[in-house]
C-alpha positions as CSV (number, residue, x, y, z in Angstrom):
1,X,157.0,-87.4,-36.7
2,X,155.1,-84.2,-37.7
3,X,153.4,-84.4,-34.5
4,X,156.3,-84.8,-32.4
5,X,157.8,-82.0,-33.8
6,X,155.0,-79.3,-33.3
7,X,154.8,-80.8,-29.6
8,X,158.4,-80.0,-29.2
9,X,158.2,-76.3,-30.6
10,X,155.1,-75.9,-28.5
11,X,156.7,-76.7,-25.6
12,X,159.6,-74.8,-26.4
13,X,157.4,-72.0,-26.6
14,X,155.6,-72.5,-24.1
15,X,159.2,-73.1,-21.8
16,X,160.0,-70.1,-23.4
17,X,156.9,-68.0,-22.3
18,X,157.0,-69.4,-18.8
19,X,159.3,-66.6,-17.1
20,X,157.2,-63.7,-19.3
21,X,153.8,-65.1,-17.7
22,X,155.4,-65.0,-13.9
23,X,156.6,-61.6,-14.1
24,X,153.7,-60.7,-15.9
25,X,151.7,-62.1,-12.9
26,X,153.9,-60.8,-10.2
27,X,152.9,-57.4,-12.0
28,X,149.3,-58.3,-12.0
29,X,149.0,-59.0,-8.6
30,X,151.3,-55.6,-7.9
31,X,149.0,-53.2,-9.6
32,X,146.0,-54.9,-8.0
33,X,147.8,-54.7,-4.7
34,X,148.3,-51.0,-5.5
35,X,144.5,-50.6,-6.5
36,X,143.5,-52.1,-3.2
37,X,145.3,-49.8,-1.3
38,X,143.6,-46.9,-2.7
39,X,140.4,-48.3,-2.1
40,X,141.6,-48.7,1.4
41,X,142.5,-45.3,2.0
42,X,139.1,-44.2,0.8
43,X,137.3,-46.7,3.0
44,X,139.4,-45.9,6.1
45,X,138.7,-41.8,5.6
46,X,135.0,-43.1,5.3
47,X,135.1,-45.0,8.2
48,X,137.1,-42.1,10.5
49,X,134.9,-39.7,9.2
50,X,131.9,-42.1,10.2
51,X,133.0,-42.5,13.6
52,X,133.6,-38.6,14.2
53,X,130.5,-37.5,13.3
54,X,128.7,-41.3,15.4
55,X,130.2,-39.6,18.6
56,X,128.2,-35.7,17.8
57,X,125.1,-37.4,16.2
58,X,122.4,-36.3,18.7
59,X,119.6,-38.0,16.8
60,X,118.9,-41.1,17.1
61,X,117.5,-42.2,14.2
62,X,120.3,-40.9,11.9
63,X,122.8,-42.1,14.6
64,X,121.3,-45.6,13.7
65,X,121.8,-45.0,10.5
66,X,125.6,-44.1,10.7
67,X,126.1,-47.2,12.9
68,X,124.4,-49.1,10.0
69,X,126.7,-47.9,7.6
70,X,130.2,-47.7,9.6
71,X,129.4,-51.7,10.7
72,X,128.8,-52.1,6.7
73,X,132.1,-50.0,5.8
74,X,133.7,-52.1,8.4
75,X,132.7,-55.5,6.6
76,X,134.2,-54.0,3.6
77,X,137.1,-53.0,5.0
78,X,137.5,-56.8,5.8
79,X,137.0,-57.9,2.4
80,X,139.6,-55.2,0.8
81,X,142.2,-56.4,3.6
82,X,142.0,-60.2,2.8
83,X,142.4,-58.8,-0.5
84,X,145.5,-57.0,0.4
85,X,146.8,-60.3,2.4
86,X,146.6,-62.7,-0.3
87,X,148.2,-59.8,-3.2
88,X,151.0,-59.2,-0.6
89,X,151.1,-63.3,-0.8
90,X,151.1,-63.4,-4.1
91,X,154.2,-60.8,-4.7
92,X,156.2,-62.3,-1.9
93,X,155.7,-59.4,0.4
94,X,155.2,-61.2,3.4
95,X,155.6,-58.1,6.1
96,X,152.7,-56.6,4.2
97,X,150.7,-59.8,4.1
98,X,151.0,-60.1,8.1
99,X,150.0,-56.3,8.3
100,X,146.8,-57.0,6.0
101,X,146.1,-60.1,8.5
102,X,146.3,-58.1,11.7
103,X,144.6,-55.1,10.0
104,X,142.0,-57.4,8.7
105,X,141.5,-59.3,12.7
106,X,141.5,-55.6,14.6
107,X,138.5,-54.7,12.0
108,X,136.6,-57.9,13.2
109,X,137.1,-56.9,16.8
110,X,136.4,-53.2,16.0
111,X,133.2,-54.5,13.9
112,X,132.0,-56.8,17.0
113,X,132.3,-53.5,19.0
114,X,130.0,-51.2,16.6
115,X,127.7,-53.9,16.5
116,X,127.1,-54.8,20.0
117,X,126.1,-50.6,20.2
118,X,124.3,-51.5,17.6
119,X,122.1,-53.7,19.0
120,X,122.0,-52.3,22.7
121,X,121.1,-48.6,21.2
122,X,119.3,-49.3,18.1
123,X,117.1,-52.2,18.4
């Protein structure tokens, strides 16, 4: 009987807790959204910024280089926006979630395009 009685309060408590551990992952998954989005906005000025200064590079070498590292930013932007998809999932955002998915497919065409210069220029 003494067993049946700390399952019951148990899962009374734990019943109890349920609604407290959703929210408190909805607001989880919010402030890691948010985070990503920051992280974003600092890869995409990286990434503009890259692409500026790809089309006034005049030596090769470096220019390499930069194409290196914009195809590697790009990868990463990839990454950050699955991230974003599945948080937008997660808080039941699903205009956001579609916008990470088509922000995350135009980076893989944008990507294939950098690295096809890539490898015609560089290699």
């Amino acid at each position: 009987m003494k067993g049946f009685v700390w399952a019951a309060l148990l899962g009374l408590g734990v019943a109890g807790f349920t609604p407290a551990a959703v929210a408190q992952g909805r607001d989880f998954y919010l402030m890691q959204y948010n985070s990503t989005v920051r992280d974003m906005n600092k890869l995409v000025d990286r990434i503009n910024a890259l692409k500026t200064d790809i089309r006034t590079e005049k030596d090769f070498t470096r220019g390499c280089s930069m194409l290196a590292s914009l195809i590697s930013d790009m990868k990463e932007a990839q990454i950050l926006t699955e991230r974003l998809a599945d948080y937008a999932y997660q808080i039941d955002d699903m205009e956001n979630h579609r916008a990470a998915v088509d922000q995350h497919n135009a980076y893989l065409e944008e990507r294939r395009f950098w690295e096809e210069q890539r490898d015609r220029m560089c290699k």
